[in-house]
C-alpha positions in Angstrom: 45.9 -97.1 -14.6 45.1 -99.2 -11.9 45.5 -98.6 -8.3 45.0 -101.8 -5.6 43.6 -100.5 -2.6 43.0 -101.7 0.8 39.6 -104.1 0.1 39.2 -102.0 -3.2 40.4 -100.9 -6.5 40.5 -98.1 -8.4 41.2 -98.1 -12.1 41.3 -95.2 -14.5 40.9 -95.5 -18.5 40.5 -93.2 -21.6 38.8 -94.7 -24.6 38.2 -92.6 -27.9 34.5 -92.5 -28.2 31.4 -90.3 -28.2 30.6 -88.8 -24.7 26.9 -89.8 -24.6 27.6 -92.8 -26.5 30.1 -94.1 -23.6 27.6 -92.8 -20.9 24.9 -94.7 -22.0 27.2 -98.1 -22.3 28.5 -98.0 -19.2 24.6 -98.8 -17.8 24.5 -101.9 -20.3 27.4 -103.2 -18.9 26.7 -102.7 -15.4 23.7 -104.6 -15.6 25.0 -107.5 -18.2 27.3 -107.7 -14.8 24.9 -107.5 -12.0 25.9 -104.3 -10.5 22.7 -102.7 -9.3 22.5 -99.1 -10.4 21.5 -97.4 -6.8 22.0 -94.1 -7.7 23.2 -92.0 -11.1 23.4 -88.2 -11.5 23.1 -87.5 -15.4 23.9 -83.7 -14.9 27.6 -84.9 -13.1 28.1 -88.3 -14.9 28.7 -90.1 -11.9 27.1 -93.6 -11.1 26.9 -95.5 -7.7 26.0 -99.2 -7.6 26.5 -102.5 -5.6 27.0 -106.0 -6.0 26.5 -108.3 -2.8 29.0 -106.5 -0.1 30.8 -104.4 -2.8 29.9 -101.3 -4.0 30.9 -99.1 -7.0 31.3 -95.9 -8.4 31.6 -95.1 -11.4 32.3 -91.2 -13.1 32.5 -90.4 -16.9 34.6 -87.0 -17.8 34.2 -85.7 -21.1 37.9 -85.1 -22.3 37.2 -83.3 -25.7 38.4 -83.9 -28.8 36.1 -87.5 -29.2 37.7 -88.7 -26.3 36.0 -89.9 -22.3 38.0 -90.6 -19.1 36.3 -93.7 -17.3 37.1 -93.9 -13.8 35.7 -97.2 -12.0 36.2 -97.4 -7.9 35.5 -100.7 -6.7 35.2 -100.6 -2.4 33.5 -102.2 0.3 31.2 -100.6 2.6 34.4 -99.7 5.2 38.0 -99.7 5.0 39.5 -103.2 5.2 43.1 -102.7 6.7 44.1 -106.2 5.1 42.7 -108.2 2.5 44.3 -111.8 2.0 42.8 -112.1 -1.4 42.1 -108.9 -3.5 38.9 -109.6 -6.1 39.1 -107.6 -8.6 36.8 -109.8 -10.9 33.6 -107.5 -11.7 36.3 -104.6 -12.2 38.0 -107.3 -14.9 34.5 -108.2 -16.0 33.2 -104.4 -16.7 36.0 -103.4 -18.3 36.1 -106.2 -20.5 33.0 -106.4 -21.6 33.0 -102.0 -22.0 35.4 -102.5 -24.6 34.8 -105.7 -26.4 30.6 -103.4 -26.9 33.1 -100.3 -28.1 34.6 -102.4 -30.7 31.5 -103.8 -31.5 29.5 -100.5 -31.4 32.2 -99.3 -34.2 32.0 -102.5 -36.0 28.4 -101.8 -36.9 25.6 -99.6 -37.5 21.9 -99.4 -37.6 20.2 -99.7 -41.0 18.2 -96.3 -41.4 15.2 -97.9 -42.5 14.6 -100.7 -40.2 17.1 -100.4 -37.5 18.9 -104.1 -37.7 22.7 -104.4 -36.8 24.6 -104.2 -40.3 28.7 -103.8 -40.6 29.7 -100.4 -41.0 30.7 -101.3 -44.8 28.2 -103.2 -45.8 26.4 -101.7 -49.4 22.9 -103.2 -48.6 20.5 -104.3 -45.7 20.0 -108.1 -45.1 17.2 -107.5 -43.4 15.0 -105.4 -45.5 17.2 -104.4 -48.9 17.8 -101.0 -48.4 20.4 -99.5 -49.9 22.3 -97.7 -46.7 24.6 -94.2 -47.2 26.1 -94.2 -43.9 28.5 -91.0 -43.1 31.8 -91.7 -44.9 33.7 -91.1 -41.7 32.0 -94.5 -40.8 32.7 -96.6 -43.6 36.3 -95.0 -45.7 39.2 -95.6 -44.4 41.5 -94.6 -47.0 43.0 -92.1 -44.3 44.8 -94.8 -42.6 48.0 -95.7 -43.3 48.7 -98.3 -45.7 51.2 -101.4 -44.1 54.3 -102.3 -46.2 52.3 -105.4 -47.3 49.5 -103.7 -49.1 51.9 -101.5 -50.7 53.8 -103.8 -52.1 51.5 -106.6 -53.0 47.9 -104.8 -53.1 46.7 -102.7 -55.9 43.8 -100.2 -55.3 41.4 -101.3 -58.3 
């Protein structure tokens, strides 16, 4: 949800993901962006930062059940009464580059033995061979529902 404001914006998200694993991403997007980090309290998951004359904060709620409330406030230093043109672009930015990481993040995994970026499925490590028994919550999906297309046409062999 997003909410224009005068100079500013606030916009509100929930994404299903673990807690400290959204935490920690939010500081790699924040700096892929250029927002400066000026102040973070770990114990309240709330993050303040600033970009040229605009400044940010940003707070992480834990909403149980795998799932995190992102709220990102984008302001400047004091109340505009009027902005002719509303820049919402580093908002756009984090937010896009948050989730495009969380689909990444669940699109692969870490080999156990040598840590290189594999696909959740994949049998084998490119890197150095090892054969990789990642949690089967990771890599079966044979809890989602099937579409009319692979029931029809596709056999489970």
């Amino acid at each position: 949800m997003r909410i224009p404001g005068a100079g500013g914006v606030q916009d509100i998200r929930i994404y299903e993901v673990a807690f400290q694993d959204a935490w920690e991403l939010i500081f790699d997007c924040l700096n892929d962006i250029g927002i400066d980090v000026d102040e973070r309290d770990d114990e309240h998951h709330v993050i303040h930062g600033h970009k040229r004359k605009k400044f940010f904060d940003v707070t992480l709620q834990d909403m149980g059940d795998g799932a995190v409330q992102l709220f990102f406030d984008q302001h400047k230093k004091y109340i505009e009464v009027y902005t002719w043109k509303p820049d919402y672009s580093d908002v756009d930015a984090f937010y896009k580059l948050y989730e495009q990481r969380l689909i990444e993040m669940k699109a692969f995994i870490r080999c156990t033995s040598c840590g290189h970026k594999v696909r959740a499925n994949t049998k084998f490590c490119p890197e150095c061979g090892t054969r990789l028994n990642f949690n089967e919550d990771v890599i079966d999906n044979s809890d989602e529902k099937k579409s009319i297309f692979d029931t029809i046409f596709r056999s489970d062999d």
